[in-house]
Structures are given as structure tokens and as C-alpha cells.
C-alpha positions in Angstrom: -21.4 -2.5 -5.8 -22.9 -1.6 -9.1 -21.2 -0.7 -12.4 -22.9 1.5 -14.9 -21.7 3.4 -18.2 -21.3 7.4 -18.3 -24.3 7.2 -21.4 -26.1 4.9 -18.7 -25.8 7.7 -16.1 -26.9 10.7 -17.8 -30.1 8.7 -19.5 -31.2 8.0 -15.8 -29.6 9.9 -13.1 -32.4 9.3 -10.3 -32.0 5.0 -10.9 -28.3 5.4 -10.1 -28.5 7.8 -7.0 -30.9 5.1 -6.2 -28.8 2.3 -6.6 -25.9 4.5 -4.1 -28.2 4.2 -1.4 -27.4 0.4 -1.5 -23.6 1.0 -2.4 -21.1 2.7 -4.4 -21.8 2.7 -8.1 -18.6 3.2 -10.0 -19.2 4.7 -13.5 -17.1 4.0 -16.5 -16.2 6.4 -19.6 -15.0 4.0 -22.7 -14.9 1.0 -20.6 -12.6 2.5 -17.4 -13.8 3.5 -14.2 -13.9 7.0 -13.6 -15.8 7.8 -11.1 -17.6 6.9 -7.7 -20.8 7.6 -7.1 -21.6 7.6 -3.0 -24.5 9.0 -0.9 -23.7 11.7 1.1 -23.9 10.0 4.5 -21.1 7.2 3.2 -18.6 10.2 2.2 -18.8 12.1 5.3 -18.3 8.0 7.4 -15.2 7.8 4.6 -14.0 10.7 4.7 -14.7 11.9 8.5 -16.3 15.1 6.8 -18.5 15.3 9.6 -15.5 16.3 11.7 -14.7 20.0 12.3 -11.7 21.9 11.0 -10.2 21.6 14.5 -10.9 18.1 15.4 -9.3 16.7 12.0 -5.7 18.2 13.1 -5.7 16.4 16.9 -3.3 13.7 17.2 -4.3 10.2 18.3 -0.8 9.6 19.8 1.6 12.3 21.1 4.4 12.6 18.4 8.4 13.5 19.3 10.4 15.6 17.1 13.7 16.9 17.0 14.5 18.6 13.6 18.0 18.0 12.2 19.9 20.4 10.6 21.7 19.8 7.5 25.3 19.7 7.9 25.7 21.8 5.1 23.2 24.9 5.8 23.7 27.9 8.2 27.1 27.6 8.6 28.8 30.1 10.5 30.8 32.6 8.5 34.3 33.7 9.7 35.4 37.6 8.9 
């Protein structure tokens, strides 16, 4: 994983997109990381982009649920 300045960055932006395609390069502003620099291909494996819309809200595992209501809310009102 590489480390490089923000004034690093913008004096060379082609040497660090070059250095992503062996890794993340995490760039700093006043010392601090700020940022992460990936290629595209690593996002999409971290971030399962390549997924659609539909495939990203299936369930692995079949869920119960049973909501509970307050005792306090919608009670019944006597007249």
C-alpha cells in the first residue's frame, strides 16, 4: 500500500493511478489520510458494484420478524 501527499498527487496524477494498479494508495492532506485511491476493478470486488440494484437487496438467509407494538401507541379510545 502506498502513501503519498495531496501536493504529491496533483504534481503527478498518472504515477499514482499507476501505483493503484498494485494497491490502494492512501493520500494525506497536512499529514492525515484522507483519501483512498483504488482502481476501478478493486471498488466494484469491495464494494460488490458489479451487482445489480436487485441482486444487492436478496437475503443470504431467510429472516423472521414479528414487529412489536409499543405498549404505549394506538391505544384504543373509550367514548
Amino acid at each position: 500500500m502506498s502513501v503519498i501527499s495531496a501536493r504529491e498527487f496533483n504534481r503527478d496524477v498518472s504515477a499514482v493511478k499507476r501505483a493503484a494498479t498494485h494497491g490502494p494508495v492512501i493520500i494525506t492532506d497536512h499529514g492525515r489520510p484522507s483519501h483512498v485511491l483504488l482502481t476501478f476493478a478493486d471498488y466494484q470486488r469491495l464494494t460488490g458494484a458489479g451487482t445489480s440494484l436487485g441482486q444487492a437487496f436478496v437475503l443470504a438467509e431467510e429472516v423472521d420478524f414479528e414487529p412489536v407494538r409499543p405498549r404505549d401507541s394506538l391505544r384504543e379510545i373509550d367514548l
